[in-house]
C-alpha positions in Angstrom: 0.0 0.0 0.0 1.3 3.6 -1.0 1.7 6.1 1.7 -1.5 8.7 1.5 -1.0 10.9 -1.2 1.5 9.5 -3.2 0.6 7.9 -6.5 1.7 5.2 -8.5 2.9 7.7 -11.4 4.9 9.5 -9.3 6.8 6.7 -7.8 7.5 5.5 -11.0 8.8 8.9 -12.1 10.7 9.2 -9.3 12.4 5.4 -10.6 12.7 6.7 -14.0 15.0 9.7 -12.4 17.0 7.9 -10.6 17.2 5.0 -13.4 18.5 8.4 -15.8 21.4 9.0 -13.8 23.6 7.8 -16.5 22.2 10.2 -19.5 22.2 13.2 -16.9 26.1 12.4 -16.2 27.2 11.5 -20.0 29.0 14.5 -20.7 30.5 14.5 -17.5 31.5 10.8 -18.1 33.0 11.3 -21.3 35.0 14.0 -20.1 36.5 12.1 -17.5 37.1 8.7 -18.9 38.0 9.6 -22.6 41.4 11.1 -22.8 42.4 13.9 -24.3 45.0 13.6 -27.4 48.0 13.9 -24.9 47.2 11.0 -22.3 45.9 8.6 -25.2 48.4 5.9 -23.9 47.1 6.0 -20.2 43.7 4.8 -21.2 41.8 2.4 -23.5 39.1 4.9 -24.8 37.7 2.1 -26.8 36.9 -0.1 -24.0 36.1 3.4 -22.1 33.5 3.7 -24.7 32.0 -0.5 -25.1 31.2 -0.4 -21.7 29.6 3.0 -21.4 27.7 1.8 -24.5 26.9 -1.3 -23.0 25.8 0.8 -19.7 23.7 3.1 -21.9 21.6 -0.3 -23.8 21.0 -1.5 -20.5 19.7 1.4 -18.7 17.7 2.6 -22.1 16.0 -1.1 -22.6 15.3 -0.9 -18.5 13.3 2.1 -19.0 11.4 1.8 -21.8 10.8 -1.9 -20.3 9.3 -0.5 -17.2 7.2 2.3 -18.9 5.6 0.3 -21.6 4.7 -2.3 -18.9 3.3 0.3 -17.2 1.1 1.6 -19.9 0.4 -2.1 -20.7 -1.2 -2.6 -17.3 -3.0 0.7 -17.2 -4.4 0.0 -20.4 -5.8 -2.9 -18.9 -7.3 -1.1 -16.2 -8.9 1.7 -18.3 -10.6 -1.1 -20.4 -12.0 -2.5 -17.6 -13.2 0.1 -16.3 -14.6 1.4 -19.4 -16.6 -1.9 -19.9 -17.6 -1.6 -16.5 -19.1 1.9 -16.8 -21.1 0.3 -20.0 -22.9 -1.5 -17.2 -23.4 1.1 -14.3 -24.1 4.8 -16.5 -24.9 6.3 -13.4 -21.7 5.1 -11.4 -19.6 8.4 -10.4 -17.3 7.1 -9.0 -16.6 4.6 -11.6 -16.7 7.5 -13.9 -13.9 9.1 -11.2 -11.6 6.6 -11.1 -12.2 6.1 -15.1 -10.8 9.7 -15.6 -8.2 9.1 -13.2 -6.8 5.5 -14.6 -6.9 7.1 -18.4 -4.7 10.7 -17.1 -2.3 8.3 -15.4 -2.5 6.1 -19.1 -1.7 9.9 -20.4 0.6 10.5 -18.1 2.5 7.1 -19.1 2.4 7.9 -22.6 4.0 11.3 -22.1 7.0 9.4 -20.3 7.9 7.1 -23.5 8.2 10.3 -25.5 10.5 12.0 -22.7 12.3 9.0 -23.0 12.7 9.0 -26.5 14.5 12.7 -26.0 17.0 11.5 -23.2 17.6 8.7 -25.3 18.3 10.6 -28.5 20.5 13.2 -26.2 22.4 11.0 -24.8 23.3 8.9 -28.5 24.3 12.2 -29.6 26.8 13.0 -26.9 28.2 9.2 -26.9 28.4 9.4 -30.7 30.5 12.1 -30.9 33.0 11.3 -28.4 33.1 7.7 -28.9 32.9 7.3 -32.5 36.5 7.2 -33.3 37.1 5.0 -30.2 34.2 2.3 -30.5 31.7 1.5 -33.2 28.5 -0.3 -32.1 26.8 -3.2 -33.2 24.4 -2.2 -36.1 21.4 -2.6 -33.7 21.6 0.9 -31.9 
């Protein structure tokens, strides 16, 4: 059971935050770990850049994992509900807890396309630091 007022949605944001640590640090990462032109030799920039590539899939395919099961199951919910309110018309707080379930479906949605943005930020930045150091499998 959740505390009183805290929602679902926002717990999961709050996961998604913390989960983003690595995009909100890649610049600083990439500054730190791939060397500059003049300590080349102290450092293997291409297996600098494999595992912070490696680090990035995993946390990405985490994410999106965790929001689209999310939507999956509110999904589920809303069409319940929605069959349910075919039944009972006159059911407020059906109706309620209808508008409530769809918002947080809303909500959900909103956080694949945020996603999306870190994602696509974060490729960027990686991409050009890393591509002369590491090149990916085709699949990214």
């Amino acid at each position: 059971m959740l505390p009183a007022g805290i929602s679902l949605f926002l717990l999961i944001q709050e996961l998604l935050r913390v989960m983003r640590t690595i995009d909100d640090r890649i610049v600083h990462e990439l500054n730190t770990t791939i060397p500059t032109a003049s300590f080349v030799g102290k450092v293997d920039p291409g297996q600098t850049c494999k595992e912070l590539y490696e680090s990035l899939m995993d946390a990405h395919t985490k994410r999106e994992r965790i929001i689209k099961d999310c939507i999956s199951q509110t999904s589920a919910v809303v069409k319940t509900l929605k069959e349910e309110r075919e039944k009972a018309h006159e059911d407020a707080a059906l109706l309620k807890q209808l508008r409530k379930e769809q918002t947080k479906l809303k909500l959900m949605q909103s956080e694949l396309n945020v996603e999306e943005v870190v994602n696509d930020r974060s490729w960027k930045v990686f991409n050009e630091r890393c591509r002369i150091h590491y090149k990916p499998p085709k699949s990214q």
